[in-house]
C-alpha positions in Angstrom: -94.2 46.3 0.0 -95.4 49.9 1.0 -99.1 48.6 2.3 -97.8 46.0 4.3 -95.8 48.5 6.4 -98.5 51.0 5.8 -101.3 48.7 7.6 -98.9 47.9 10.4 -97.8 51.5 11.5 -101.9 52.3 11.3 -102.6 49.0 13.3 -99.7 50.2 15.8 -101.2 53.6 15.8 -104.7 52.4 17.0 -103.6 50.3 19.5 -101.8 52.9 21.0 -104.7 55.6 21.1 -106.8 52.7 22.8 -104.4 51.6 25.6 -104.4 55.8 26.2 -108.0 55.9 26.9 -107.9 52.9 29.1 -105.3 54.1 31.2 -107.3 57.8 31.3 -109.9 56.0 33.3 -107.5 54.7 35.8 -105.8 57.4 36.7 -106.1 58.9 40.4 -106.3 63.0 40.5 -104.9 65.2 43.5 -106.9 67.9 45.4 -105.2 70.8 44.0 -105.3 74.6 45.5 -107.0 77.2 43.8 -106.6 80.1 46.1 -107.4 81.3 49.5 -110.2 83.8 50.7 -109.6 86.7 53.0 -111.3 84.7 55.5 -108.7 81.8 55.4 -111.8 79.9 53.3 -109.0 77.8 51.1 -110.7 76.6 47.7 -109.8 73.6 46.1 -110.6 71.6 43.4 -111.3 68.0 44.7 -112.2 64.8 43.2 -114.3 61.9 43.7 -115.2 58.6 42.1 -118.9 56.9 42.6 -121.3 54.7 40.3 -123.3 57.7 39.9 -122.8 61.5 40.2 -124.1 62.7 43.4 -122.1 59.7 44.9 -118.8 61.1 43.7 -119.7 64.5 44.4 -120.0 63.6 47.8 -117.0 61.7 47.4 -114.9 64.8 46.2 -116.2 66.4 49.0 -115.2 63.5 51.7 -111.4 64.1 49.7 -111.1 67.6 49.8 -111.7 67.4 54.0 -109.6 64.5 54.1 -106.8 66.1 52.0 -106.8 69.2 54.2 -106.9 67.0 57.5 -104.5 64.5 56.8 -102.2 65.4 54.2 -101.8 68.9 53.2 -102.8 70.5 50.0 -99.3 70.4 48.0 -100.9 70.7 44.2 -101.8 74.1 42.4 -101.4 77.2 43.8 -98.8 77.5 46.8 -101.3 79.7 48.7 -102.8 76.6 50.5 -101.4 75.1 53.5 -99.3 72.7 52.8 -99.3 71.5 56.8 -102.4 69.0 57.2 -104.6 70.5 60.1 -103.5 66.8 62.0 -99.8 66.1 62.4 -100.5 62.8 64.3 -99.0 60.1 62.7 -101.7 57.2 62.0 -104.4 59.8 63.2 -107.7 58.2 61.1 -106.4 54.7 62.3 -106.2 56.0 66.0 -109.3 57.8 66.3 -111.2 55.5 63.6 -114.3 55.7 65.1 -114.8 59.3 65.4 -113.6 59.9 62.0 -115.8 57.0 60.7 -118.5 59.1 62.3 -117.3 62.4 60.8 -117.4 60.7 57.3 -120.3 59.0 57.3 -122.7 60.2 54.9 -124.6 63.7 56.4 -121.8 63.9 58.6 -119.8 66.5 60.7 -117.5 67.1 57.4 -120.3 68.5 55.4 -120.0 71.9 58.0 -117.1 72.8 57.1 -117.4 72.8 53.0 -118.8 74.9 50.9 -119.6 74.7 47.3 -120.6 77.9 45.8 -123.2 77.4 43.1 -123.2 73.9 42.8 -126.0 73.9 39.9 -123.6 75.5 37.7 -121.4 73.3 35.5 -118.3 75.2 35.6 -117.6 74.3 39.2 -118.0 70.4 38.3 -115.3 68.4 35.5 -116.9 65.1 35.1 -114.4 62.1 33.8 -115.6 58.4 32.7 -113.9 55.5 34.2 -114.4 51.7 33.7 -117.2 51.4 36.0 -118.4 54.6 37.2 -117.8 58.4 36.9 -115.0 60.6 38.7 -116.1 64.0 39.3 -113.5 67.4 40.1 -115.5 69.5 42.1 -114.6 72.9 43.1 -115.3 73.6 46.5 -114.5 75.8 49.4 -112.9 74.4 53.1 -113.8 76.2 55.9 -109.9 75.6 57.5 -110.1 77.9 60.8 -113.9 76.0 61.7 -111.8 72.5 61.1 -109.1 73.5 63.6 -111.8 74.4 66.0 -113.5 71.8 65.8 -110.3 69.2 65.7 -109.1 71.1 68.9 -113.1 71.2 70.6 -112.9 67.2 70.0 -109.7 66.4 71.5 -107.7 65.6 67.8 -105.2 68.1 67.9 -103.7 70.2 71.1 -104.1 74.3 70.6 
C-alpha cells in the first residue's frame, strides 16, 4: 500500500517541475531601472525575444527605448523616471509612420542607447523559450538626447 502512494506523489512531483519550466519560457520580463548617471544617462536592464541572439539583442534595445518613450520605467530602482518622455495618449498609433521609421532596424533609436561593453557576458542574461531565446540586456538611454529629439520632430511640445 505504501508504493502505490509512493509512485503517485513522485509522478505528481514531476509533473509539476515540468509544467514550471514550460511556463519559465512564456513569461514576459519588464525593463527594470538600475540607476541613473550624473549626466541623466538612465541604465536599464531591458529584454528582448528573437530566433537568434543578435535579433533579441536588438530587440531589448527597441524595448528599453520604447519603455522610456511610452511607458515609463516603474521596475527596479525608483531613480528612473517613472513619466514616459511622451504623454500623448495613442502616440505610436498617431505618429505610426515616424515611429515605424525610428524602429526600423539601423534606425534613429539606436542614437540614443548605449551598451557599455557589450562583448562582455555580465551585461547580457540569456533565457530559452519555446521557439527562440529572450535576452536581458543591460544598456544605457540617453533620456535628455530623446527629449530633444521628440521635441526637434514635433512629438512632444517643450
Amino acid at each position: 500500500m505504501k508504493y502505490p502512494i509512493l509512485l503517485l506523489f513522485s509522478i505528481l512531483q514531476m509533473s509539476l517541475c515540468s509544467a514550471q519550466k514550460r511556463i519559465a519560457g512564456n513569461y514576459s520580463y519588464e525593463t527594470e531601472c538600475l540607476g541613473v548617471e550624473l549626466d541623466g544617462t538612465q541604465i536599464l536592464k531591458a529584454w528582448g525575444y528573437g530566433s537568434n541572439k543578435p535579433i533579441a539583442i536588438e530587440q531589448a534595445k527597441k524595448n528599453a527605448i520604447k519603455d522610456v518613450l511610452f511607458k515609463g520605467i516603474r521596475n527596479g530602482k525608483s531613480d528612473c523616471s517613472m513619466k514616459p518622455v511622451v504623454l500623448e495618449t495613442n502616440a505610436l498609433e498617431n505618429h505610426e509612420d515616424y515611429f515605424n521609421k525610428f524602429f526600423s532596424d539601423g534606425g534613429d533609436y539606436l542614437n540614443f542607447i548605449s551598451q557599455k561593453d557589450e562583448s562582455k557576458p555580465k551585461n547580457i542574461d540569456k533565457k530559452n523559450a519555446r521557439t527562440g531565446i529572450e535576452i536581458g540586456v543591460v544598456v544605457g538611454v540617453l533620456i535628455s538626447d530623446l527629449k530633444k529629439k521628440m521635441i526637434q520632430d514635433n512629438i512632444i511640445i517643450k
